[in-house]
C-alpha positions as CSV (number, residue, x, y, z in Angstrom):
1,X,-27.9,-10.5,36.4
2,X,-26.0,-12.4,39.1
3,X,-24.3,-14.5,36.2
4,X,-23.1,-11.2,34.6
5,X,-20.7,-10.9,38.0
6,X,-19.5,-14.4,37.7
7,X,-15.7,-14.5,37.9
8,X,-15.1,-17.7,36.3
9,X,-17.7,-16.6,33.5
10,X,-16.1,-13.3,33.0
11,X,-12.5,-14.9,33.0
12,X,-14.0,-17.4,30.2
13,X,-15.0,-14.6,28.1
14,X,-11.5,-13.0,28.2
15,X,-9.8,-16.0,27.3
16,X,-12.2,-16.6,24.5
17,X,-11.3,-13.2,23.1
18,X,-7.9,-13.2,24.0
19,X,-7.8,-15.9,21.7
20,X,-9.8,-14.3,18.6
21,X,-7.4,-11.4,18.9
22,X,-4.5,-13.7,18.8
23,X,-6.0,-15.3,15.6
24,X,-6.5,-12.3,14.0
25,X,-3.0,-11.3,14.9
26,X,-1.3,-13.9,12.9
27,X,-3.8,-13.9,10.3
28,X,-2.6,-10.3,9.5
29,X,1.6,-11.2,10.1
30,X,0.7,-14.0,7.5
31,X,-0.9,-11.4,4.9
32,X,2.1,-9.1,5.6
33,X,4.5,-11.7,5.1
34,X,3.3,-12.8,1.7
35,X,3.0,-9.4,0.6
36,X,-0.7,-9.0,0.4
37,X,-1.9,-5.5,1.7
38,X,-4.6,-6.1,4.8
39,X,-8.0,-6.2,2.9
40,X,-6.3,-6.5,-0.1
41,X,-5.9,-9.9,-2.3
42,X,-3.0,-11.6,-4.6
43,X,-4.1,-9.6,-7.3
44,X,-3.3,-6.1,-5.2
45,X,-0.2,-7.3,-4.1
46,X,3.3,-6.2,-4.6
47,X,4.7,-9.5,-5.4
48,X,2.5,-9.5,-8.6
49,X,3.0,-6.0,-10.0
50,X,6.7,-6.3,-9.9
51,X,6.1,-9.4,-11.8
52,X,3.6,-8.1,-14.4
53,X,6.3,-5.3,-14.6
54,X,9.2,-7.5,-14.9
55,X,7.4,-9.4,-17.6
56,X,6.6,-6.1,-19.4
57,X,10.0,-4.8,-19.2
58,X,11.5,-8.2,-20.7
59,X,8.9,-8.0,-23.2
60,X,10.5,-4.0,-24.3
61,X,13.5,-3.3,-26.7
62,X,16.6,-2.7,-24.7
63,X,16.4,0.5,-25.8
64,X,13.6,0.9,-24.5
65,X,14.9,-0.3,-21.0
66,X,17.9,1.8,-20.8
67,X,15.4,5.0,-21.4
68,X,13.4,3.4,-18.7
69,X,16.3,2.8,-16.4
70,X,18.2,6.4,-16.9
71,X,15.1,8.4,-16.7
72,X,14.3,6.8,-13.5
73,X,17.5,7.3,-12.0
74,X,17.7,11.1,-13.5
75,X,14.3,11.6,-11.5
76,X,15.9,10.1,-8.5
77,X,19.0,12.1,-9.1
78,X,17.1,15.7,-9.2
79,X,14.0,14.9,-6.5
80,X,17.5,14.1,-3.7
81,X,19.3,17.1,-4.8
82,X,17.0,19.9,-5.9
83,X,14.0,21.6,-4.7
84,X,11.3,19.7,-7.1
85,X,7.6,20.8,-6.9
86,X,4.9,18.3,-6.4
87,X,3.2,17.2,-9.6
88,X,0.0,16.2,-8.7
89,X,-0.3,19.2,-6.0
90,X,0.5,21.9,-9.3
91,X,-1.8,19.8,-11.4
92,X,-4.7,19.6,-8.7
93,X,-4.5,23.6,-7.9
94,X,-4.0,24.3,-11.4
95,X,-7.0,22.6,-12.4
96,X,-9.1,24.1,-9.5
97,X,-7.9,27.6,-10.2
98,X,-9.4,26.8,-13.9
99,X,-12.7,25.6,-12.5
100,X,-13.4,28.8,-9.8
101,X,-12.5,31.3,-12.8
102,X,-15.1,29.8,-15.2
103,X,-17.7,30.2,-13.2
């Protein structure tokens, strides 16, 4: 018990942890910085889905692309400057709505 109140002990144990928080500090700035989500791994991170989508895209008709591209900005256009309902809320209500009047 009388080591417990140790100063020196105490200020040993502070720096030791000081220093596993630091580590775990820039462990997680160097995850962010490459683009990997915390927990997450290469596979999960942006950097490859933007290239599996590039890759898909270049691998499309240009037809196909300039659909892509105008729908995406129409969407853009309309969500900015109209009131546009949630999707997935509609969906999730319309589907519970469907479940409570079944039974």
């Amino acid at each position: 018990m009388a080591d417990d109140k140790d100063p020196l002990k105490q200020l040993k144990d502070l720096t030791q942890l000081k220093n596993q928080l630091e580590d775990i500090q820039k462990r997680v700035e160097n995850e962010i910085s490459a683009g990997i989500p915390q927990g997450g791994t290469l596979l999960g991170s942006p950097f490859l889905k933007g290239f599996v989508a590039g890759y898909v895209a270049a691998k499309l008709r240009s037809s196909a692309i300039f659909g892509l591209l105008l729908g995406t900005v129409t969407g853009m256009y309309a969500a900015q400057n109209y009131q546009v309902p949630n999707i997935e809320k509609t969906v999730k209500e319309f589907l519970n709505n469907l479940k409570k009047g079944s039974k």
